[in-house]
TIZA-141368 format. One record per atom (N, C-alpha, C): x, y, z. Coordinates in steps of 0.05 Angstrom, whole numbers, padded with zeros to 5 digits, always signed. Layout:
<kolkols>
XYZ...
</kolkols>
This chain:
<kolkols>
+00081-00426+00042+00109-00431+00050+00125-00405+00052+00118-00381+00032+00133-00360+00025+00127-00345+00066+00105-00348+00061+00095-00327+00092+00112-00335+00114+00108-00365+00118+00120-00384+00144+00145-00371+00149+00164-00366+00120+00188-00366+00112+00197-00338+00128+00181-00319+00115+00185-00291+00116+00170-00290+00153+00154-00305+00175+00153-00300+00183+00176-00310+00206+00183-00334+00194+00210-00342+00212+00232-00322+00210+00240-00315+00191+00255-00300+00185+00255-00267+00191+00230-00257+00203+00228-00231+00214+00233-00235+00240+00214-00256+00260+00226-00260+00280+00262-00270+00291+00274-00277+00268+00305-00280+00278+00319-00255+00281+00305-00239+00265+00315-00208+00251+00310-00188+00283+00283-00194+00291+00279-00180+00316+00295-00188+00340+00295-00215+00337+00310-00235+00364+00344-00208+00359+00355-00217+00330+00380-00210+00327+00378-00179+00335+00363-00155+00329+00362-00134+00339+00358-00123+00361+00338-00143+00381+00340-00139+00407+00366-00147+00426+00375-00171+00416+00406-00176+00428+00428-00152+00421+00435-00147+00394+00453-00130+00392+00452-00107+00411+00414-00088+00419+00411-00063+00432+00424-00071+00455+00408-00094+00460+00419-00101+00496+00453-00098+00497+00471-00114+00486+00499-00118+00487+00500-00081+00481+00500-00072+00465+00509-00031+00458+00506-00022+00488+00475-00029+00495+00484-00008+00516+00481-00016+00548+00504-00042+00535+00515-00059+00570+00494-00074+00587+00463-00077+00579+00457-00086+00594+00446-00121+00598+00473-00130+00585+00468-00163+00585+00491-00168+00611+00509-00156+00618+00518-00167+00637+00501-00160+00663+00484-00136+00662+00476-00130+00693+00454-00154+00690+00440-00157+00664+00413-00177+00665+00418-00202+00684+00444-00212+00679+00461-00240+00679+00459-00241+00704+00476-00222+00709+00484-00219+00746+00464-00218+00762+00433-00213+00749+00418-00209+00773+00394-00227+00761+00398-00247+00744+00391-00272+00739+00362-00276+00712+00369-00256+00698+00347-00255+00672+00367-00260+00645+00349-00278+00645+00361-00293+00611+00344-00272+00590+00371-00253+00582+00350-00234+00562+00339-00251+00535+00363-00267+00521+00368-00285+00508+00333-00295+00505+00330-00306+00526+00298-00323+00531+00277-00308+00534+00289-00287+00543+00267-00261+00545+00254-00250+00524+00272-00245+00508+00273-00242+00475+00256-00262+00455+00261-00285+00463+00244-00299+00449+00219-00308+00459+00221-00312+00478+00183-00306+00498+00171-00282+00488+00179-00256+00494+00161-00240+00481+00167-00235+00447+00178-00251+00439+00176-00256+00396+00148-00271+00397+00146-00299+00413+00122-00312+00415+00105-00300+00421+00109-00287+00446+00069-00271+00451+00069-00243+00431+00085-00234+00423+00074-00208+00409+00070-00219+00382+00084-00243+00367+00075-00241+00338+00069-00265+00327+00064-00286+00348+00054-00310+00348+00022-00298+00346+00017-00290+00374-00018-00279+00365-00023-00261+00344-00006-00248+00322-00030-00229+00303-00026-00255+00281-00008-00272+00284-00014-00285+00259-00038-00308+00258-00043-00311+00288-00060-00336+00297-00095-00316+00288-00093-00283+00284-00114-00270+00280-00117-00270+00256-00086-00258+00237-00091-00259+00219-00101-00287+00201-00093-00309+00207-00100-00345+00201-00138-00347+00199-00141-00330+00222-00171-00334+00231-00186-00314+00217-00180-00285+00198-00190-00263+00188-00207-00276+00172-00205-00287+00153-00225-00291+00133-00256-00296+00149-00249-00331+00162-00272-00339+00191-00286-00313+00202-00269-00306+00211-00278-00282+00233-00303-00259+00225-00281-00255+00195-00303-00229+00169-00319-00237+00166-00329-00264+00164-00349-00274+00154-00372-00282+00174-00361-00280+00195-00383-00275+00217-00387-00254+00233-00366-00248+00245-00363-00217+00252-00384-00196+00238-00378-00192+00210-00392-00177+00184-00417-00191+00172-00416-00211+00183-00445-00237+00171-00447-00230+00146-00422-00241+00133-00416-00234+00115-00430-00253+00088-00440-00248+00076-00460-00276+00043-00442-00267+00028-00421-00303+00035-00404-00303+00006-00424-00321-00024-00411-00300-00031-00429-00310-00059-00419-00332-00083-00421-00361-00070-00415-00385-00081-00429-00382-00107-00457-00381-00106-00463-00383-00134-00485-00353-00156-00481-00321-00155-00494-00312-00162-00520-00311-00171-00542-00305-00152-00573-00301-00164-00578-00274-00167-00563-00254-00185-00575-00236-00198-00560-00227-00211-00568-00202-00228-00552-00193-00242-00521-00173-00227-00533-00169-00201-00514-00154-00193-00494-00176-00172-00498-00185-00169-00468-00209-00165-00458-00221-00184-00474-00225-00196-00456-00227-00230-00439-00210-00235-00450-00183-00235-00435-00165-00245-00408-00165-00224-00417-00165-00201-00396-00157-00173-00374-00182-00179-00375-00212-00185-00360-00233-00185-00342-00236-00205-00357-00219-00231-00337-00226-00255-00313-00205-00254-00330-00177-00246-00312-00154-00246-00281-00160-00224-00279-00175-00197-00273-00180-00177-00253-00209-00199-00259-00225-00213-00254-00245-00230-00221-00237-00243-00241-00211-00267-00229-00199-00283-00203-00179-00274-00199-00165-00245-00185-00148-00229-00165-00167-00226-00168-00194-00212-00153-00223-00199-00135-00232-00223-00142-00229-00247-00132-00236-00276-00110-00210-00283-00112-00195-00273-00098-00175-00285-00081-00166-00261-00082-00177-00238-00061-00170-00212-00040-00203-00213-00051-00225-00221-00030-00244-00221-00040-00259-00205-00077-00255-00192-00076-00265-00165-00100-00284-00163-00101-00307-00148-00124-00325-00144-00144-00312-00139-00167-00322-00157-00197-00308-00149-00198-00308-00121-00202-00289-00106-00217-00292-00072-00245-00298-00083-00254-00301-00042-00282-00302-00044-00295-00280-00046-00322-00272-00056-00332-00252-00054-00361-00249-00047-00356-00220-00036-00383-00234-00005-00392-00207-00002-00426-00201+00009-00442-00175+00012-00444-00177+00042-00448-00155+00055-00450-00155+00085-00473-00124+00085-00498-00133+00105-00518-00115+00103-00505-00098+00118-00507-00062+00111-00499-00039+00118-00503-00009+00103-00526-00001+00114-00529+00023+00098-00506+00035+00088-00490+00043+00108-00467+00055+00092-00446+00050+00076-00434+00054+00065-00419+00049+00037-00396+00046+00050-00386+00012+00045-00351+00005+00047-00349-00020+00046-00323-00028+00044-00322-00057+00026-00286-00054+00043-00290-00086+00051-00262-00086+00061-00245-00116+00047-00221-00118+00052-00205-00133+00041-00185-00163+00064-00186-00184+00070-00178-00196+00079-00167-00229+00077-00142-00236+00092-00143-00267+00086-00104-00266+00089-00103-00286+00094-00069-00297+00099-00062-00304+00073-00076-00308+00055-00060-00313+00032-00064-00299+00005-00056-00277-00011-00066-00266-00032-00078-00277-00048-00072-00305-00048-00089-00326-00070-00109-00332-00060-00127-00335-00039-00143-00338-00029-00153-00327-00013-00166-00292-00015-00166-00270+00004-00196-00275-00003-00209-00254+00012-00228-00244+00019-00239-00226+00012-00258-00212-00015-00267-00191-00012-00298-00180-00005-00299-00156+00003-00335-00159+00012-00340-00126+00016-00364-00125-00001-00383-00097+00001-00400-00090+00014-00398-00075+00021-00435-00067+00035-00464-00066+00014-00486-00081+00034-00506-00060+00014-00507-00036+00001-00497-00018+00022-00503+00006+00017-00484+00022-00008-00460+00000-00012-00437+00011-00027-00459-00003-00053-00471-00027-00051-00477-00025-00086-00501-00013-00086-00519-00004-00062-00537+00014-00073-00541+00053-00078-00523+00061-00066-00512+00081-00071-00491+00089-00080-00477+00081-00107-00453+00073-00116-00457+00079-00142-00443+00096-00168-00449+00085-00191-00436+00059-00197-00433+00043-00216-00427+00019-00217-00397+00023-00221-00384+00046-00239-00356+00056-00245-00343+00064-00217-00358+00075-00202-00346+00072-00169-00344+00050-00153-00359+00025-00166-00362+00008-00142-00337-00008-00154-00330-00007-00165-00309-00020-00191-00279-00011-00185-00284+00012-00180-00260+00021-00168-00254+00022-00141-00278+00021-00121-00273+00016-00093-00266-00015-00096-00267-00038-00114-00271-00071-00114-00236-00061-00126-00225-00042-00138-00194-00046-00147-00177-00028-00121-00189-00022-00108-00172-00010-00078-00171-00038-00066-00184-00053-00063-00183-00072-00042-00162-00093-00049-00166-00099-00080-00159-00118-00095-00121-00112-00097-00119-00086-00092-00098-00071-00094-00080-00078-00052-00100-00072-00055-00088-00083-00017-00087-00115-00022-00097-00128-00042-00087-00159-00023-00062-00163-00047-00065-00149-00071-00050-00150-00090-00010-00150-00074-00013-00124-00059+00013-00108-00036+00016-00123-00023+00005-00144-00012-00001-00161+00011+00006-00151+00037-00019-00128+00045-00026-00100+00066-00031-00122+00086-00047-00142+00081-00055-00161+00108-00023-00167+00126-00007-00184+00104+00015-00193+00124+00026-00177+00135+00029-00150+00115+00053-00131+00131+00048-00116+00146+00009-00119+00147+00013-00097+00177+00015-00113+00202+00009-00145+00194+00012-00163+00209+00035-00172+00220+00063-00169+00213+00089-00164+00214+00096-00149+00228+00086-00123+00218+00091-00097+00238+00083-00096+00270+00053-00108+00263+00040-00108+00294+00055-00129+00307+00062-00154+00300+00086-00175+00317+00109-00163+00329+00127-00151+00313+00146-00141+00311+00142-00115+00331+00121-00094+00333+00125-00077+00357+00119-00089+00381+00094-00106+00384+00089-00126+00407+00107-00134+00419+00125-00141+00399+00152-00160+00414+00168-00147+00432+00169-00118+00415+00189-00091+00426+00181-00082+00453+00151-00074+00450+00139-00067+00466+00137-00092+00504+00134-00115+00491+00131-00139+00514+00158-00132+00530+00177-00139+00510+00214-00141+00520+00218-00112+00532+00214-00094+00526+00227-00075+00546+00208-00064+00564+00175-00072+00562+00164-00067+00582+00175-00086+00606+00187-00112+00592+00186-00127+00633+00218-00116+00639+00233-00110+00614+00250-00103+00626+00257-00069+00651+00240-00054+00645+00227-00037+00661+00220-00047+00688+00199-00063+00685+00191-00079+00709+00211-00094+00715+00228-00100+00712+00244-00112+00729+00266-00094+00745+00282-00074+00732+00291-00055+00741+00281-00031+00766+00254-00030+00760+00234-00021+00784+00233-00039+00809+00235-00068+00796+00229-00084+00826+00252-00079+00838+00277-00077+00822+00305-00080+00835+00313-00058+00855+00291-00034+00845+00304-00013+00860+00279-00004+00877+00260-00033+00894+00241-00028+00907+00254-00027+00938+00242-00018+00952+00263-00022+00985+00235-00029+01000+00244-00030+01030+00216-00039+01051+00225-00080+01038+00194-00083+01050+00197-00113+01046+00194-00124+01018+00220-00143+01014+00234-00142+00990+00214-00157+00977+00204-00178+00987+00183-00197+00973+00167-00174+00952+00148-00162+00971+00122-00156+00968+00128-00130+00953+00144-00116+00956+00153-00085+00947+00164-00101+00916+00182-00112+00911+00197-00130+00888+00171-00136+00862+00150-00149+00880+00136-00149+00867+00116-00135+00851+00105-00107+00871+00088-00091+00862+00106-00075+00850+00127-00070+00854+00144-00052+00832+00144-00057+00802+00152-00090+00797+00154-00093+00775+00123-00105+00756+00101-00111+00777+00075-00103+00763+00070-00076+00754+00082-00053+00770+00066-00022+00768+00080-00025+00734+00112-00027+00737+00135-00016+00721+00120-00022+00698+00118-00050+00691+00108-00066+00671+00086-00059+00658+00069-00054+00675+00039-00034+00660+00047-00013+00651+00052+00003+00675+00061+00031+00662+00075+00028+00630+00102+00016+00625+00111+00014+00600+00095-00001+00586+00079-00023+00585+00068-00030+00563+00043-00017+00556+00035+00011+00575+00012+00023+00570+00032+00046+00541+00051+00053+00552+00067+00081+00537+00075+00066+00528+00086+00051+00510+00101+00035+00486+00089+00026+00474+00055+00019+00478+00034+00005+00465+00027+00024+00453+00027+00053+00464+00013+00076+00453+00026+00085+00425+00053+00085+00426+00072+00092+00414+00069+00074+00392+00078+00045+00401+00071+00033+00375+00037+00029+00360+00014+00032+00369-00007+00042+00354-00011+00062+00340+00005+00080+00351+00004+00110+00326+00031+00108+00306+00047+00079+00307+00070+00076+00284+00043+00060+00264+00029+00046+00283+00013+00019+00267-00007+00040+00247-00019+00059+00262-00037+00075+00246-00025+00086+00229-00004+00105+00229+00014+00123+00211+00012+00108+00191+00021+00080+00188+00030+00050+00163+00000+00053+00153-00020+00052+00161-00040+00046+00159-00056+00061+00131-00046+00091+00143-00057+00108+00127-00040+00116+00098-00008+00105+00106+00007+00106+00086-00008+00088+00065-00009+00063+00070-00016+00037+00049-00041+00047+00036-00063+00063+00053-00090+00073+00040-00083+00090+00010-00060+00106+00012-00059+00122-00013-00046+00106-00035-00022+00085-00032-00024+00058-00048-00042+00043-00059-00063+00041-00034-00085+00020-00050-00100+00033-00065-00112+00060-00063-00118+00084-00078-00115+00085-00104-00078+00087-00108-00069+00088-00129-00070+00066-00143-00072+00043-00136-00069+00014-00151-00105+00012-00160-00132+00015-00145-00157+00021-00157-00156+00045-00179-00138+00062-00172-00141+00079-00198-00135+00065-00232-00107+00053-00219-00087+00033-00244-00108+00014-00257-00132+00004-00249-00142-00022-00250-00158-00006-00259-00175+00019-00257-00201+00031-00269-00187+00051-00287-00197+00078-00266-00176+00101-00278-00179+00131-00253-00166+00140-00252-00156+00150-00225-00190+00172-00219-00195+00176-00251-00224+00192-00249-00249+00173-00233-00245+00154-00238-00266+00130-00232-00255+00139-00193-00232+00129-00184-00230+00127-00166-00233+00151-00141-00229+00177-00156-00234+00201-00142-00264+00206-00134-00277+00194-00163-00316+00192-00162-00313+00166-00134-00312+00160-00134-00305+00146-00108-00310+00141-00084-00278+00158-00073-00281+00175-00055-00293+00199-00049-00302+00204-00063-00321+00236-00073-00350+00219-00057-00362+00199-00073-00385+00191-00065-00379+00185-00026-00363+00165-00019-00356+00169+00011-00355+00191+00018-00340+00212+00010-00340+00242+00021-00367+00252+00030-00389+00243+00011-00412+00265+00012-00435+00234+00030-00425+00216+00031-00447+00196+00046-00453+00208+00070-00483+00205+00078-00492+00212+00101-00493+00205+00132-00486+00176+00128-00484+00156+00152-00453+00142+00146-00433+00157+00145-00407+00136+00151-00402+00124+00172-00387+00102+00166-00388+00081+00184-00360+00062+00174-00341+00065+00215-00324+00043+00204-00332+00013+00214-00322+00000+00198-00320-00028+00210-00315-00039+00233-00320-00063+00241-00320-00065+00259-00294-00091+00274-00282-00085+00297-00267-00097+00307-00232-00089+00289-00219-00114+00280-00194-00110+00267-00201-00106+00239-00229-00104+00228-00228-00098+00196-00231-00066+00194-00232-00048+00221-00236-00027+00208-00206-00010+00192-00182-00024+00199-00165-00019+00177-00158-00025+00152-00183-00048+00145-00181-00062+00112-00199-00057+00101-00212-00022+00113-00242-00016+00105-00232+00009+00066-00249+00011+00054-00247+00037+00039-00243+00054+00058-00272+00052+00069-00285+00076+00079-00267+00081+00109-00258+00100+00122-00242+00100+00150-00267+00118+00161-00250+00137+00186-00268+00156+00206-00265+00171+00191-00293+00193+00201-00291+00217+00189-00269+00236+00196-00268+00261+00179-00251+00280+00183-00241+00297+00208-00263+00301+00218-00256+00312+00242-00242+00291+00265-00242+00261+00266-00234+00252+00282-00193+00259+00276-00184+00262+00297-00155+00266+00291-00140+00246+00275-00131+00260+00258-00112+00239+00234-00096+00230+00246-00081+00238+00270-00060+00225+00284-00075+00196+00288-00097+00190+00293-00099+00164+00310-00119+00142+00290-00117+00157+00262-00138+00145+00244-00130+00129+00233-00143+00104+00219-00121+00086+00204-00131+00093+00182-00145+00110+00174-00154+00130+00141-00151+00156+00140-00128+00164+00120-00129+00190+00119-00156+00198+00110-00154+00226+00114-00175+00245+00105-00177+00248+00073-00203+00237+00076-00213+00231+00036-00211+00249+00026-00202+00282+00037-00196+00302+00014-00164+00297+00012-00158+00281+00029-00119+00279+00027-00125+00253-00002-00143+00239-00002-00127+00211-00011-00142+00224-00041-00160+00240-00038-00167+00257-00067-00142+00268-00081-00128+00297-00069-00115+00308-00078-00085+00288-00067-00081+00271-00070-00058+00252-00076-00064+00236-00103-00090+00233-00109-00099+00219-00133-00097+00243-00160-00112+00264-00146-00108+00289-00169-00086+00301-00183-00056+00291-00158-00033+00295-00167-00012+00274-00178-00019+00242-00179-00007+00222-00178+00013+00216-00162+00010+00227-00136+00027+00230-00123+00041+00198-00104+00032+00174-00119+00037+00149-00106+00027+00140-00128+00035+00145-00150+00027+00119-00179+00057+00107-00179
</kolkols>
């Protein structure tokens, strides 16, 4: 009920902010005059930009679990889901939060991601490769980074965020396109129209861009949070051994589709941090080395 709440309530917030820009800088009367209900416009693109991440985020858990072919582990047959279920148990006990499910997904390389619409009933899941190349004090603290993201509740709010620029992005891309058609000449039909298809791409290509590198920026912020909250839950030494072990893995690898931002593990270093949704593991080291987000 809290989510529904908070998501009705973000969308009135955007509706109310996009009306005010329009009225500041005059352009509800030209809209009027030349027959666009911004009013409706506004709330058409609230629906398509943040109606669909929540209909994704609803579906994340489903999705991880096949997507990732993911073996949730209903009933432990060994010692090491034992160990992985209680530890994941015992983290859930000490954040305030309903046990999630917890689930292995085959992958040499080492990472474990975090998902689900509701903190009480999230999602967590490791790689092979994270419990076979892992000491157990690292894997413990990569299971309190994650636990720490659903703890923040990182799912809804990047889910919020991505609505919320969608919406920005939809609304003033047609409004673009519409202003282009207006000032198309030749034959009004056909010119009217390719104007405000070109306009419309064009801005939702540059405003989409814009808001993916706000979405990533968030992305990599919350990484040194969840960081710091696996440190809180182990101890910041545990958690640096960690990232240390990701640092020096041989085959990294991100996730795949929309989990590669609920991963530990992000791109490597050399890929540009501008466009990464993981900072660089010697950044989220020496932010841990300094407590610089406890």
């Amino acid at each position: 009920m809290k989510r529904v709440l908070l998501f009705i309530g973000t969308n009135m917030a955007v509706l109310a902010v996009i009306t005010t820009l329009v009225k500041l800088l005059g352009l509800d009367s030209y809209m009027y005059a030349n027959g666009i209900n911004y009013t409706m416009l506004a709330i058409t693109s609230i629906l398509y930009g943040s109606v669909g991440a929540f209909i994704s985020l609803a579906m994340s858990k489903k999705s991880a679990k096949r997507l990732m072919r993911v073996d949730v582990i209903d009933s432990p047959s060994n010692q090491d889901e034992t160990w992985l279920v209680d530890t994941v148990k015992r983290q859930a006990l000490r954040l305030g939060l309903g046990m999630p499910e917890v689930g292995i997904f085959q992958s040499d390389a080492p990472n474990a991601f975090a998902t689900g619409m509701n903190k009480n009933s999230a999602l967590v899941a490791v790689s092979t490769g994270l419990l076979a190349n892992m000491k157990q004090n690292e894997v413990e603290a990569v299971l309190g980074h994650e636990m720490s993201h659903v703890a923040n509740g990182d799912m809804v709010t990047m889910t919020l965020l991505q609505g919320i620029l969608n919406s920005f992005v939809l609304f003033i891309s047609r409004i673009i396109g519409f202003v282009m058609s207006s000032s198309s000449k030749g034959n009004r039909r056909t010119s009217s129209r390719f104007g405000s298809y070109i306009g419309t791409m064009i801005a939702q290509f540059v405003f989409g861009f814009l808001a993916a590198l706000i979405i990533k920026w968030f992305s990599r912020y919350r990484e040194f949070h969840a960081d710091a909250g696996g440190g809180r839950l182990t101890s910041n030494q545990d958690m640096i051994a960690a990232l240390k072990a990701l640092q020096y893995a041989s085959n990294p690898e991100t996730l795949k589709g929309q989990f590669v931002g609920f991963g530990i593990n992000g791109v490597p270093d050399a890929v540009a941090k501008l466009f990464s949704t993981h900072p660089p593991l010697a950044e989220r080291i020496e932010a841990l080395e300094h407590n610089k987000y406890s």
